[in-house]
C-alpha positions, 0 to 999 in steps of 0.5 A, spaced: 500 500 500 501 506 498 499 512 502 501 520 500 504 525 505 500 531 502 504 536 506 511 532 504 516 535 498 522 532 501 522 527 495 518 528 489 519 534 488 525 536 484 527 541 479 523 540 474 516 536 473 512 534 466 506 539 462 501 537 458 500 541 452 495 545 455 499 546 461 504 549 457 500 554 456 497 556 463 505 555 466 509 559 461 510 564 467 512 559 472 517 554 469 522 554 463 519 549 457 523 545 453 523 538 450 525 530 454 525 524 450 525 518 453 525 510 450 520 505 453 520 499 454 514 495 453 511 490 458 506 486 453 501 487 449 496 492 451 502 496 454 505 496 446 498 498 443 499 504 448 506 507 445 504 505 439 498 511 439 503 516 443 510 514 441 515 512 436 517 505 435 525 504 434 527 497 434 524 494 440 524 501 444 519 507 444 521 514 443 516 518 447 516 525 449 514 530 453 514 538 455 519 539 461 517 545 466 524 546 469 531 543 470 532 536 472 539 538 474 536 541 481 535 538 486 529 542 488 522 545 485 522 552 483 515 552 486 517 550 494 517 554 499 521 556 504 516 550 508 518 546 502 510 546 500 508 546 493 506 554 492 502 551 486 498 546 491 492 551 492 492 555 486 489 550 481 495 550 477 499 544 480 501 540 474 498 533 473 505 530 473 505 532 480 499 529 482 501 523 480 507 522 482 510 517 484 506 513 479 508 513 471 502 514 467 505 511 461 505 505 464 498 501 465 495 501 471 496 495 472 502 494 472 504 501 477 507 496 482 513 494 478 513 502 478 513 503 485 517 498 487 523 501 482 522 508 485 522 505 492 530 502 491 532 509 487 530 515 487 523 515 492 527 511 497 526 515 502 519 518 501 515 516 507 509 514 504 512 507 503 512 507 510 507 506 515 502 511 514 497 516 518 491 517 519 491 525 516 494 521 509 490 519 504 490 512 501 492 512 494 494 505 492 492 498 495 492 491 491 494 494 484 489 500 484 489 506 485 484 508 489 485 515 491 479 518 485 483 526 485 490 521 483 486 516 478 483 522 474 490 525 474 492 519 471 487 518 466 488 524 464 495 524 463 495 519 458 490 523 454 494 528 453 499 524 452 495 522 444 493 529 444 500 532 443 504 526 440 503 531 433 508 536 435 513 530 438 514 527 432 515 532 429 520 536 433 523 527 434 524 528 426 528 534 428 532 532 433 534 526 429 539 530 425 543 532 431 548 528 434 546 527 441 540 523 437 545 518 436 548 518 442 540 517 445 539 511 442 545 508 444 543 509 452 537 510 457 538 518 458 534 524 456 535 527 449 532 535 451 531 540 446 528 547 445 521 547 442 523 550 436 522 556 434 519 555 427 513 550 431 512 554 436 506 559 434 502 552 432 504 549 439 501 555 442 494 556 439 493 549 440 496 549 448 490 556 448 494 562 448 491 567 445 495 570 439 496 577 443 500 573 449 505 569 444 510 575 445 509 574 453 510 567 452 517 569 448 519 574 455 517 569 460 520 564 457 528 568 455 527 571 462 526 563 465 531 561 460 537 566 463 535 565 470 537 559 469 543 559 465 545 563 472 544 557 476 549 552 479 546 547 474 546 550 468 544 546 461 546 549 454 539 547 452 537 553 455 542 557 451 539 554 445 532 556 447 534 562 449 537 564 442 530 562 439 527 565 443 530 572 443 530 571 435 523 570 435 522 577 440 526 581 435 523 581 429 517 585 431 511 581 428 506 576 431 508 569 432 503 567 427 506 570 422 510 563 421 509 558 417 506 553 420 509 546 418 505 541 423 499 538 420 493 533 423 493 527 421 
């Protein structure tokens, strides 16, 4: 069984979390957004006609994607407070990823023990809801369910969108195969991340709902967020990549819709 300390951030909460594609665009202020892919291994068969609708298949692996909001180099969420509590909790702005940690929703619900029993050996291995929990904290997982409603809609949900935003990580997956890191990937199990790339971000925005007229904030919050980061004591050139995008896209003065648009739906 698996037991959620609410008012706990000692664990999960680290430097960055996952978006959905609607997030992007009401946490553009928040955290700063790049791209993560990850390979996946599928467990059997229905586990594999998921990945088949919401990743590429690269000889007995999955190449998914996802938005990442943050630095995963750092060790700490830049939305905790002082009291290490999420500063998001309350606002209804909390990502579902965050919700549903430390499940993995591309993984079947079923099979979520496999899941939680590799975080409670790694990463999670000090998180108190693997231990005896108390009475305040609520019952989130028990006989291969998860019970809680708030954290099974949270998973379910994620998984939609997973579908929904495929579009764009293939095509910005396409793009990425022609670096050299892409090769590097394949080789190994760590993350390949990159910028959103400048010429797919207008569509990317009206589809995650903002508004034409906020494209050009996206642009500022996003610089802003990129270079804080770039003078972090973790800082990654992704967000000098990004940050070099982005600054070409605030200088030449005009709507981000003003690009071609070089997604199209399947």
């Amino acid at each position: 069984m698996f037991q959620c300390a609410v008012t706990c951030a000692e664990v999960c909460c680290t430097g960055a979390t996952m978006l959905t594609l609607d997030e992007v665009g009401t946490l553009y202020r928040h955290f700063p957004i790049t791209v993560g892919f990850r390979q996946y291994s599928p467990v059997d068969s229905s586990h594999r006609d998921f990945l088949d609708t919401v990743a590429e298949r690269a000889g007995d692996v999955y190449i998914m994607g996802d938005f990442i909001a943050g630095n995963w180099r750092r060790k700490r969420c830049a939305m905790l407070s002082s009291a290490r509590l999420c500063s998001l909790h309350d606002t209804g702005l909390k990502p579902i990823q965050c919700r549903i940690v430390p499940f993995c929703a591309v993984y079947p619900e079923n099979r979520q023990h496999a899941v939680l029993a590799e975080q409670q050996m790694g990463a999670f291995r000090k998180c108190r809801g693997f231990q005896q929990g108390t009475r305040e904290n609520r019952e989130v997982w028990s006989n291969g369910i998860i019970t809680d409603t708030e954290t099974r809609q949270a998973f379910y949900g994620y998984r939609e969108n997973l579908g929904r935003q495929r579009r764009f990580m293939q095509a910005i997956l396409d793009e990425c195969k022609a670096l050299p890191a892409f090769q590097r990937f394949l080789a190994g199990k760590g993350i390949l991340e990159a910028p959103i790339p400048a010429s797919m971000l207008s569509e990317l925005l009206s589809e995650a709902g903002v508004p034409e007229d906020d494209h050009q904030h996206y642009l500022r919050f996003q610089a802003e967020l990129c270079l804080r980061e770039l003078g972090s004591r973790t800082p990654s050139l992704v967000f000098q990549d990004a940050l070099q995008q982005l600054k070409q896209l605030m200088n030449t003065g005009e709507p981000l819709l003003g690009k071609e648009n070089i997604i199209t739906k399947q």
